[in-house]
PASEBA-1860 file (N, C-alpha, C; in nm, 3 decimals):
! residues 180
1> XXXXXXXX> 0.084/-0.118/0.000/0.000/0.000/0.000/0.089/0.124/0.000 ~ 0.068/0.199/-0.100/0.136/0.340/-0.080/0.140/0.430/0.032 ~ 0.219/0.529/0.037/0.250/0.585/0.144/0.165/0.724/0.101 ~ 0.116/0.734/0.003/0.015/0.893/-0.023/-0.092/0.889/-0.018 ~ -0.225/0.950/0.051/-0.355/0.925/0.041/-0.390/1.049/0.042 ~ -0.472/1.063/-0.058/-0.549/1.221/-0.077/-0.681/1.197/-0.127 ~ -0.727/1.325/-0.111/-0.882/1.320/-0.170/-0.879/1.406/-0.314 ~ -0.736/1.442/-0.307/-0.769/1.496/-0.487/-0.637/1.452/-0.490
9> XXXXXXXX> -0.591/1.358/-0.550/-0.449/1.340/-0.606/-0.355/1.381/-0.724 ~ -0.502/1.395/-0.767/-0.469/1.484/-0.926/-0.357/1.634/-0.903 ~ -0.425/1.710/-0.809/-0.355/1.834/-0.767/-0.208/1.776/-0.669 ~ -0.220/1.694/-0.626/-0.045/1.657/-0.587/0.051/1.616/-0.676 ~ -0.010/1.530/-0.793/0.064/1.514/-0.926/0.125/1.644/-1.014 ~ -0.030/1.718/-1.038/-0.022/1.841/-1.072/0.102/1.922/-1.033 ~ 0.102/1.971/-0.884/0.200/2.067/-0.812/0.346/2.022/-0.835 ~ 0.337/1.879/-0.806/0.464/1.818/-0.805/0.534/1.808/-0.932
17> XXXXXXXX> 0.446/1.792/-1.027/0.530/1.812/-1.159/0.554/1.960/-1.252 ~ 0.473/2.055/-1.170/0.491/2.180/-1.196/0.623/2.232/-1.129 ~ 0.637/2.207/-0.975/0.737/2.214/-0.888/0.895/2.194/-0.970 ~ 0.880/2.078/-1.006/0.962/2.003/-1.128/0.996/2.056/-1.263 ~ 0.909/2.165/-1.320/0.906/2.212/-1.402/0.897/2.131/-1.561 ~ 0.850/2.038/-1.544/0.812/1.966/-1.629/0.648/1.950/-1.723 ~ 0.655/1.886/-1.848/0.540/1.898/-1.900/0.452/1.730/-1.867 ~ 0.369/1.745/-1.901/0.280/1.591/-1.910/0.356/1.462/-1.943
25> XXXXXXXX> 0.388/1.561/-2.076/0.438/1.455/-2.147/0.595/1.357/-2.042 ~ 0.660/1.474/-2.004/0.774/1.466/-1.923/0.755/1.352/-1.820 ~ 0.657/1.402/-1.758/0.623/1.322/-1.624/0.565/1.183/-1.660 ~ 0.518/1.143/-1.783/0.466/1.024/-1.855/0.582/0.953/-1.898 ~ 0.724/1.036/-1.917/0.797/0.924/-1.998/0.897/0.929/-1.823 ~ 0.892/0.955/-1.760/0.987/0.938/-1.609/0.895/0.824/-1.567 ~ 0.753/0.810/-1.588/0.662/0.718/-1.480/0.615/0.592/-1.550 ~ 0.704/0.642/-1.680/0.695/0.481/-1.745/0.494/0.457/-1.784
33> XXXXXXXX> 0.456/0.598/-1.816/0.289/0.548/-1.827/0.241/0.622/-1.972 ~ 0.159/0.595/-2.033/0.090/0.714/-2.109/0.084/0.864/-2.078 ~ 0.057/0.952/-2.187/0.067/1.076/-2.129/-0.074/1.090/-2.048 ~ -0.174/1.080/-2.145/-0.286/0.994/-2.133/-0.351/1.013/-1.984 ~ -0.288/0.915/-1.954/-0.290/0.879/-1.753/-0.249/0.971/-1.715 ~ -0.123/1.050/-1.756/-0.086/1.168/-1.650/-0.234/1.231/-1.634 ~ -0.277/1.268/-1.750/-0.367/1.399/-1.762/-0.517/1.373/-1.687 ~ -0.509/1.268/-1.694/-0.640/1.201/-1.642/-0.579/1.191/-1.495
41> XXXXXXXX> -0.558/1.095/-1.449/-0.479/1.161/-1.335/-0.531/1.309/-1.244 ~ -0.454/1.405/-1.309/-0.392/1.521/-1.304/-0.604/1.594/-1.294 ~ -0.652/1.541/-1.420/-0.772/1.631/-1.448/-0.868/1.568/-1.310 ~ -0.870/1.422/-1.244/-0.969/1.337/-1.182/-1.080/1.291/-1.269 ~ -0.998/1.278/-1.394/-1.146/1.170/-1.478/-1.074/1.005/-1.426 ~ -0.952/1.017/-1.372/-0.893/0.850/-1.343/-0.869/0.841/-1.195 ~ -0.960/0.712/-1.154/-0.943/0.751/-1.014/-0.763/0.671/-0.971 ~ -0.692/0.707/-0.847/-0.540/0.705/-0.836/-0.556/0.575/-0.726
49> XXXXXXXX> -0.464/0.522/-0.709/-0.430/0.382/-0.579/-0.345/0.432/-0.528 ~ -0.332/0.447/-0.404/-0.216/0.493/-0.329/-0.093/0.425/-0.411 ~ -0.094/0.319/-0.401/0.070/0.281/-0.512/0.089/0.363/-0.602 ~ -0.030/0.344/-0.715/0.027/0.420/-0.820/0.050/0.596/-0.790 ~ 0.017/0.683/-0.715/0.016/0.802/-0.659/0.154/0.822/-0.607 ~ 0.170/0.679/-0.500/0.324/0.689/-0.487/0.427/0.687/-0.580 ~ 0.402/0.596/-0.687/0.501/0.600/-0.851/0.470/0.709/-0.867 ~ 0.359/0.794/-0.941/0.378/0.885/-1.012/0.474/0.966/-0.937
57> XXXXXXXX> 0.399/1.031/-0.810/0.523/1.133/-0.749/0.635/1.102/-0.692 ~ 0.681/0.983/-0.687/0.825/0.964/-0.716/0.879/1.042/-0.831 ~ 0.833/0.963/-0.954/0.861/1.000/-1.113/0.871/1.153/-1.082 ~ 0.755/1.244/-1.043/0.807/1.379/-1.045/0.824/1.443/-0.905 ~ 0.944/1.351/-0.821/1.037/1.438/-0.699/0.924/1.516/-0.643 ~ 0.837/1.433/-0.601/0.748/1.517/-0.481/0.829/1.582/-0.363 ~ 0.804/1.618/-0.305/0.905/1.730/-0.227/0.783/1.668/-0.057 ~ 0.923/1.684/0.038/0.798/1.742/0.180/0.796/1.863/0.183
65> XXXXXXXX> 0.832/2.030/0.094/0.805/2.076/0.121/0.654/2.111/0.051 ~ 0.595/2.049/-0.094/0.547/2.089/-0.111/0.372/1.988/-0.022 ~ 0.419/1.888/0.016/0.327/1.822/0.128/0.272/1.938/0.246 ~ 0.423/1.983/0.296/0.379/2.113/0.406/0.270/2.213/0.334 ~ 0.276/2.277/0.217/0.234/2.367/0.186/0.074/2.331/0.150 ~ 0.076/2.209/0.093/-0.070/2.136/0.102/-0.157/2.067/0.231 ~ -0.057/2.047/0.330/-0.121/2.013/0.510/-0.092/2.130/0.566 ~ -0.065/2.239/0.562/-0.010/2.345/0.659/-0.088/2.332/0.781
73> XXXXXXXX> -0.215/2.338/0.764/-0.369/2.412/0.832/-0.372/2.256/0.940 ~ -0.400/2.155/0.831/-0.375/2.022/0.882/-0.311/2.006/0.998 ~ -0.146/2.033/0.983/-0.048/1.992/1.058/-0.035/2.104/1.186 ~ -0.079/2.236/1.171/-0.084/2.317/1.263/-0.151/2.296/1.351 ~ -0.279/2.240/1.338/-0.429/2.165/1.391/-0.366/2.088/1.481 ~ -0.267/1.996/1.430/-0.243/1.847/1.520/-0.137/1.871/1.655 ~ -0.016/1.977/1.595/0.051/2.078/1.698/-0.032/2.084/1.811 ~ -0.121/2.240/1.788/-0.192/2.239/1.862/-0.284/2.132/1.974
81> XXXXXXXX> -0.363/2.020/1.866/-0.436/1.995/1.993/-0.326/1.933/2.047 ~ -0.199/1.887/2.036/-0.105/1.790/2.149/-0.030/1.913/2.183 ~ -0.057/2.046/2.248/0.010/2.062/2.320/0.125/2.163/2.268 ~ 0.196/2.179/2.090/0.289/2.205/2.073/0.242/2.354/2.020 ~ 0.385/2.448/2.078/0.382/2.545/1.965/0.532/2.541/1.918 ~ 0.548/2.723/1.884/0.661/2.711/1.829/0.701/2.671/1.734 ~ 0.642/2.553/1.632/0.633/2.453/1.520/0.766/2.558/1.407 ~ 0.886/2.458/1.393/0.980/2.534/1.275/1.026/2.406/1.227
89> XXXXXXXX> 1.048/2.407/1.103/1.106/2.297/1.014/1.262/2.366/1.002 ~ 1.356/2.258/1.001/1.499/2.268/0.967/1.556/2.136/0.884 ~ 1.618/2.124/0.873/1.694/2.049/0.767/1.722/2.092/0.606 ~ 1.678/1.899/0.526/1.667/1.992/0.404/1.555/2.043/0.338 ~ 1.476/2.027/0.410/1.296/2.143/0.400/1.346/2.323/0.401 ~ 1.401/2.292/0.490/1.407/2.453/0.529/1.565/2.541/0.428 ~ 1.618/2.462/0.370/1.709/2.485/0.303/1.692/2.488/0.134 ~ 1.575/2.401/0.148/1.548/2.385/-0.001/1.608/2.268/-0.116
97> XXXXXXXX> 1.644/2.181/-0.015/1.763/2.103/-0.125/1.658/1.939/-0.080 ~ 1.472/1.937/-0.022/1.443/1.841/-0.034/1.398/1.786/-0.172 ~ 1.419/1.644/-0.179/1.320/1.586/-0.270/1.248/1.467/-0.217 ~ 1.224/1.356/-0.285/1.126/1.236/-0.282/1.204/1.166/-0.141 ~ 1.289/1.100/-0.150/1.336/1.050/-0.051/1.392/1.146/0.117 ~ 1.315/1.255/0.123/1.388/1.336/0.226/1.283/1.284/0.325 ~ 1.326/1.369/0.455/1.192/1.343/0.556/1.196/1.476/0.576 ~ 1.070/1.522/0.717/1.062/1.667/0.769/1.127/1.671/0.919
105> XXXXXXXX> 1.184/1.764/0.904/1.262/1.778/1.049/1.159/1.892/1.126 ~ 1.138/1.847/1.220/1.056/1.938/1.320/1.135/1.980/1.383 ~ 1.120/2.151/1.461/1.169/2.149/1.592/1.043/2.205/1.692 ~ 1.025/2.167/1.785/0.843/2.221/1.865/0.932/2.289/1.990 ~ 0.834/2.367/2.051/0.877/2.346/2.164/0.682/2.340/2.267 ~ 0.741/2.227/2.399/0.582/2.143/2.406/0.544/2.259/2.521 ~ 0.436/2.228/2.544/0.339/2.328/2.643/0.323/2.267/2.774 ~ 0.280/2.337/2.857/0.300/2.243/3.006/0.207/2.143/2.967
113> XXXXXXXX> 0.271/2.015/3.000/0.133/1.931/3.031/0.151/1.812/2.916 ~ 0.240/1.859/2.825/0.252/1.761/2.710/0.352/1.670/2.712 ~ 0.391/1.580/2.741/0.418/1.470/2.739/0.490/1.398/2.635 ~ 0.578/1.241/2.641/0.610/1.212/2.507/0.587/1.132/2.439 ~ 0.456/1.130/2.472/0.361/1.044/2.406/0.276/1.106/2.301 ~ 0.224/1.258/2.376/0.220/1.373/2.248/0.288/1.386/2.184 ~ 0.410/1.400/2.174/0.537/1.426/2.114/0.527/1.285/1.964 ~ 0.475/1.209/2.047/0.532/1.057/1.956/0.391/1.056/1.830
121> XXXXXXXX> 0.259/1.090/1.929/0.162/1.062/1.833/0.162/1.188/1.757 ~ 0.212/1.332/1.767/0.228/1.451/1.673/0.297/1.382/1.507 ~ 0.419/1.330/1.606/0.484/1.283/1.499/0.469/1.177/1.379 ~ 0.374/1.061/1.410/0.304/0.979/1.343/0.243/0.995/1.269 ~ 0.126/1.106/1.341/0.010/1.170/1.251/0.076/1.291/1.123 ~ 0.203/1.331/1.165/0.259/1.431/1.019/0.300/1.307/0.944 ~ 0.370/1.222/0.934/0.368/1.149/0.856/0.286/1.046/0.793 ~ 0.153/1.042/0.864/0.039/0.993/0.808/-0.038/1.091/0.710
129> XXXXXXXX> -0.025/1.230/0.746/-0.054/1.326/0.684/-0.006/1.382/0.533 ~ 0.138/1.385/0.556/0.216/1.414/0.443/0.274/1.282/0.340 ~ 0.301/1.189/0.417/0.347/1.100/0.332/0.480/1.037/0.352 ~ 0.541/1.168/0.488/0.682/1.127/0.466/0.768/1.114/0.625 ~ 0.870/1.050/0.623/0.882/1.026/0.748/0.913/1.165/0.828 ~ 0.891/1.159/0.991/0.924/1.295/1.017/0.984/1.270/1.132 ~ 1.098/1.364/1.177/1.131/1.365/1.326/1.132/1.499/1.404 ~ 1.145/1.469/1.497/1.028/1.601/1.625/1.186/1.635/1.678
137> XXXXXXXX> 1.277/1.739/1.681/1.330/1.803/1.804/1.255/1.874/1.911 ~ 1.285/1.856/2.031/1.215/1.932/2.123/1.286/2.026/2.212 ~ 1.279/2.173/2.171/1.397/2.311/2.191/1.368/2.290/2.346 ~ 1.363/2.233/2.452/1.353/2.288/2.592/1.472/2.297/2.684 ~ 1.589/2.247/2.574/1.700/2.298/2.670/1.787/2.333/2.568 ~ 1.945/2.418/2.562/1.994/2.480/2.515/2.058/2.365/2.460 ~ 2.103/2.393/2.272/2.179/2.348/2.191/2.253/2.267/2.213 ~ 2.294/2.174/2.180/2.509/2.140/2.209/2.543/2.202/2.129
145> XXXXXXXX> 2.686/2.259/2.157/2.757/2.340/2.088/2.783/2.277/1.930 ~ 2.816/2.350/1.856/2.822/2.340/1.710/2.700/2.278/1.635 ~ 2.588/2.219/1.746/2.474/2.182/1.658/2.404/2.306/1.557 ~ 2.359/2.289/1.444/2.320/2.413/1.369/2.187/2.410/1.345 ~ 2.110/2.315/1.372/1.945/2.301/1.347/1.871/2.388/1.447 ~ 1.881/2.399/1.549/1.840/2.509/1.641/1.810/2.662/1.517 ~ 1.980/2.677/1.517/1.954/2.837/1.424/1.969/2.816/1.319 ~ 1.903/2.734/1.241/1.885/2.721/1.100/1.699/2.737/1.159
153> XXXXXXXX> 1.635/2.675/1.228/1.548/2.695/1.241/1.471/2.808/1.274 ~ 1.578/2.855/1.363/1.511/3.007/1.414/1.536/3.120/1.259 ~ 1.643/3.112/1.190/1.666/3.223/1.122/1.556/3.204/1.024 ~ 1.493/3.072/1.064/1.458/3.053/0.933/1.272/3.110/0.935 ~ 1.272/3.181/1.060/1.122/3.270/1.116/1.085/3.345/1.009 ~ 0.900/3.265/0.958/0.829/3.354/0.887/0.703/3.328/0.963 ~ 0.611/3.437/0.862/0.488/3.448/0.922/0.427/3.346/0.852 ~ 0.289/3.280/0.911/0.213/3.220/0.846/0.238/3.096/0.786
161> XXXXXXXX> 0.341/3.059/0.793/0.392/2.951/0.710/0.438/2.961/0.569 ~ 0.426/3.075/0.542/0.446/3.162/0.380/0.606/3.056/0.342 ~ 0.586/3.046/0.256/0.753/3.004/0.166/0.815/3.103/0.120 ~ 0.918/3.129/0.161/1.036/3.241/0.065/1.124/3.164/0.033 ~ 1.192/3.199/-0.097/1.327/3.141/-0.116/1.417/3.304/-0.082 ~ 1.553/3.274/-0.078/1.635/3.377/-0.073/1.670/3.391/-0.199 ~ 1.753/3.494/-0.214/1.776/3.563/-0.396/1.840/3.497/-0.424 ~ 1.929/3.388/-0.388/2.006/3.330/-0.486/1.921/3.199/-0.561
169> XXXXXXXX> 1.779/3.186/-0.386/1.726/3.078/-0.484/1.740/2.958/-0.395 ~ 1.840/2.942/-0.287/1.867/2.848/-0.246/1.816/2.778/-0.126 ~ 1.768/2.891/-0.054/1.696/2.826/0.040/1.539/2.839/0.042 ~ 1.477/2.738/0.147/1.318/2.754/0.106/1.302/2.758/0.297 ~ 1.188/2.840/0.327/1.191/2.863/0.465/1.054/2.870/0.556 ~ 1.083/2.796/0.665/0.901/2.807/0.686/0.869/2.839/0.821 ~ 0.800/2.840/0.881/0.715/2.863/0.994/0.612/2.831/1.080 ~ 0.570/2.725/1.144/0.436/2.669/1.112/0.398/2.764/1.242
177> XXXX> 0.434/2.753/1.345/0.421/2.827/1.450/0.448/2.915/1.495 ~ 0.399/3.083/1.503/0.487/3.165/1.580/0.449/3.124/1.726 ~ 0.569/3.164/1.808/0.582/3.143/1.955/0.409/3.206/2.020 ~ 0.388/3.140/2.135/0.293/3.170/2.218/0.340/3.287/2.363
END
């Protein structure tokens, strides 16, 4: 059973092969299918199987960032009810250099009362959500020295969850949580 489940899959094919910058046709000869199927697919005249959903967006380098940008609301929701704020992605999400095989790096920081069992089921449910594996840092005590995910995370403060890249292009940056 695939690891993607949506209620419009067409628009994750869609994004992902736009993301990619590729045409139909493109994404038909990477997925080994008709163009045909992409488009159908893509339009929802063909209904998708989680497998095949998982092939296609392999074929076009689905991203976790562009999963975040399609669960934002989702994943903020699940934060919340367990407890978390603070919500910042670091790694290669927040840098811009994810593709198909990456995971999402969390960093939270938890609320009185939350536990790590919240911590464990937050983390389950984003990757039931998005598709992709995820792991939770939890900021409640200071760095070890030379670790850089801390302030890759913090610099990496926007509003809303908005995506910026920087001018060269290279990094991609997010926010799920501002502090409480």
């Amino acid at each position: 059973m695939g690891r993607f489940h949506s209620d419009n899959p067409g628009t994750l094919i869609r994004d992902a092969r736009l993301d990619l910058g590729i045409t139909q046709t493109e994404l038909a000869g990477r997925a080994e299918l008709p163009e045909t199927t992409i488009a159908e697919m893509e339009s929802g005249a063909m209904s998708v199987s989680p497998d095949m959903l998982e092939h296609v967006l392999r074929a076009a380098d689905y991203r976790p960032n562009l999963a975040l940008k399609h669960y934002y609301a989702e994943i903020r929701q699940e934060a919340t009810r367990r407890g978390l704020r603070n919500v910042r992605i670091f790694g290669s999400v927040a840098r811009g250099d994810d593709g198909f095989d990456s995971d999402i790096d969390l960093l939270v920081t938890p609320g009185e009362g939350t536990n790590a069992f919240d911590i464990a089921n937050f983390v389950d449910r984003v990757r039931q959500i998005t598709g992709f594996p995820t792991e939770v840092i939890v900021d409640t005590k200071p760095f070890p020295p030379g670790w850089t995910a801390g302030e890759e995370a913090v610099s990496s403060r926007m509003d809303s969850g908005r995506r910026s890249r920087s001018v060269v292009g290279v990094s991609t940056k997010w926010v799920l949580m501002e502090p409480r």
